[in-house]
C-alpha positions as CSV (number, residue, x, y, z in Angstrom):
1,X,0.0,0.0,0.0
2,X,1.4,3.2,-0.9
3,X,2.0,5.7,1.8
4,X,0.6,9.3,1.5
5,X,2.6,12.1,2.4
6,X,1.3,16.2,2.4
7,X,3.8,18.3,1.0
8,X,4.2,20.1,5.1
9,X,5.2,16.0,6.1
10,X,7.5,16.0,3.1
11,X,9.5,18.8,4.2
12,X,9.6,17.6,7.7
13,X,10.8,14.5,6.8
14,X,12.4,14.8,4.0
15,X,13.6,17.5,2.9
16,X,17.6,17.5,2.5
17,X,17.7,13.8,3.5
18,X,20.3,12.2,1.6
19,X,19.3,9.7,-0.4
20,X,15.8,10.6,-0.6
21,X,14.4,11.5,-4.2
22,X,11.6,13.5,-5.3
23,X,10.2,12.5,-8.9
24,X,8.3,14.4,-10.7
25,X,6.4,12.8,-12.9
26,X,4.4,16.0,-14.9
27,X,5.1,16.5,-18.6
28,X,7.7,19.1,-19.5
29,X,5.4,22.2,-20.3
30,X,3.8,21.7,-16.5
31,X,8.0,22.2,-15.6
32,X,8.1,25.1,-17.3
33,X,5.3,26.9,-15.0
34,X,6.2,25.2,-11.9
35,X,9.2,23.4,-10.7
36,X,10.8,22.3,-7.6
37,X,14.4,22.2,-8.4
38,X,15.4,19.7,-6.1
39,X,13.0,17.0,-8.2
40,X,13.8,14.4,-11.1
41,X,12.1,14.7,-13.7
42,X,10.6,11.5,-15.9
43,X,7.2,12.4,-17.3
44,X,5.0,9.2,-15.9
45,X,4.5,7.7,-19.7
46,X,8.5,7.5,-20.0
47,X,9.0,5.9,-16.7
48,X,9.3,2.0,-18.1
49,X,11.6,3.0,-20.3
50,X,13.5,5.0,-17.8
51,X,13.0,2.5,-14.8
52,X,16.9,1.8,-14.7
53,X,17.5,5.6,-13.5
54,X,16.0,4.8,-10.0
55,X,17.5,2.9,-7.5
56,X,14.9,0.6,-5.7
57,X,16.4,1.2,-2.5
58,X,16.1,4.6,-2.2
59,X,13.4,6.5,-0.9
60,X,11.1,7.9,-3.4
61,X,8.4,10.2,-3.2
62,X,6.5,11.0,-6.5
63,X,4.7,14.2,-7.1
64,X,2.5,15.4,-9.8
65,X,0.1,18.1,-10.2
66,X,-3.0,17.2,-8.1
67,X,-1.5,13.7,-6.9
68,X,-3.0,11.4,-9.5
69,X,-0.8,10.5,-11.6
70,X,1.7,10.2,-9.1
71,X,-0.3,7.8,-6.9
72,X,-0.7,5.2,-9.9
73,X,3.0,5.9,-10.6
74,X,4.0,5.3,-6.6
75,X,1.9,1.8,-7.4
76,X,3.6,0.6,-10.4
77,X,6.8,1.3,-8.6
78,X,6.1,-0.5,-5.6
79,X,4.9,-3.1,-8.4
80,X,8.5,-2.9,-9.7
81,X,10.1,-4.0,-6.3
82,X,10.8,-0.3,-4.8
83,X,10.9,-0.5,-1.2
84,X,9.9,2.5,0.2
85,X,7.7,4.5,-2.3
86,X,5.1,7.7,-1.0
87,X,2.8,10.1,-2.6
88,X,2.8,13.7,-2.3
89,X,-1.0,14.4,-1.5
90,X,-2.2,16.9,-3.4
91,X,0.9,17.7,-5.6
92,X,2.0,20.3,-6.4
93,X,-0.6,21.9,-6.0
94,X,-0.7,21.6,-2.5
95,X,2.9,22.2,-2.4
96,X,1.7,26.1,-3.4
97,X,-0.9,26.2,-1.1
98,X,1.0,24.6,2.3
99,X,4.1,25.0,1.6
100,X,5.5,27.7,-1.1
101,X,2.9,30.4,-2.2
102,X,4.8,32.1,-4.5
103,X,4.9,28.9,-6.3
104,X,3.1,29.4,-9.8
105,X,0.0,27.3,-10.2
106,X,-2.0,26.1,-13.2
């Protein structure tokens, strides 16, 4: 079962952790309005392709915009063998809201 995470729980968790990776999953034009720069980027339909980038041991918390498309993202990984896989709730959208207003949204 994937674990849930609000953006607020992210940053007090994990935030600056080593080791821990933040994957966005959005499609490059969503970057271009809104980006948190200490993210990967692999838009979620090259992600099978791209599967040998991540390291299944590492924590990895995926984010999109609203937290769809990361949650069926954080499934297939866990699906893949990744260990310790969360979803940011809400996305980055949340992210605006809790976390950093000056954020753009769309």
């Amino acid at each position: 079962m994937v674990r849930e995470l609000t953006p607020a729980d992210f940053v007090a968790t994990f935030a600056g952790r080593p080791g821990t990776l933040l994957l966005d999953v959005r499609e490059a034009w969503e970057l271009e309005i809104a980006r948190l720069p200490e993210s990967l980027h692999i838009p979620m339909n090259d992600l099978p392709a791209r599967l040998g980038e991540l390291e299944r041991s590492r924590d990895v918390v995926v984010l999109c915009r609203s937290g769809g498309r990361s949650l069926a993202v954080a499934r297939y990984l866990e699906a893949q063998g990744f260990r310790s896989v969360a979803n940011l709730t809400g996305g980055i959208l949340a992210w605006q809201r809790d976390v950093d207003p000056a954020l753009a949204t769309y």
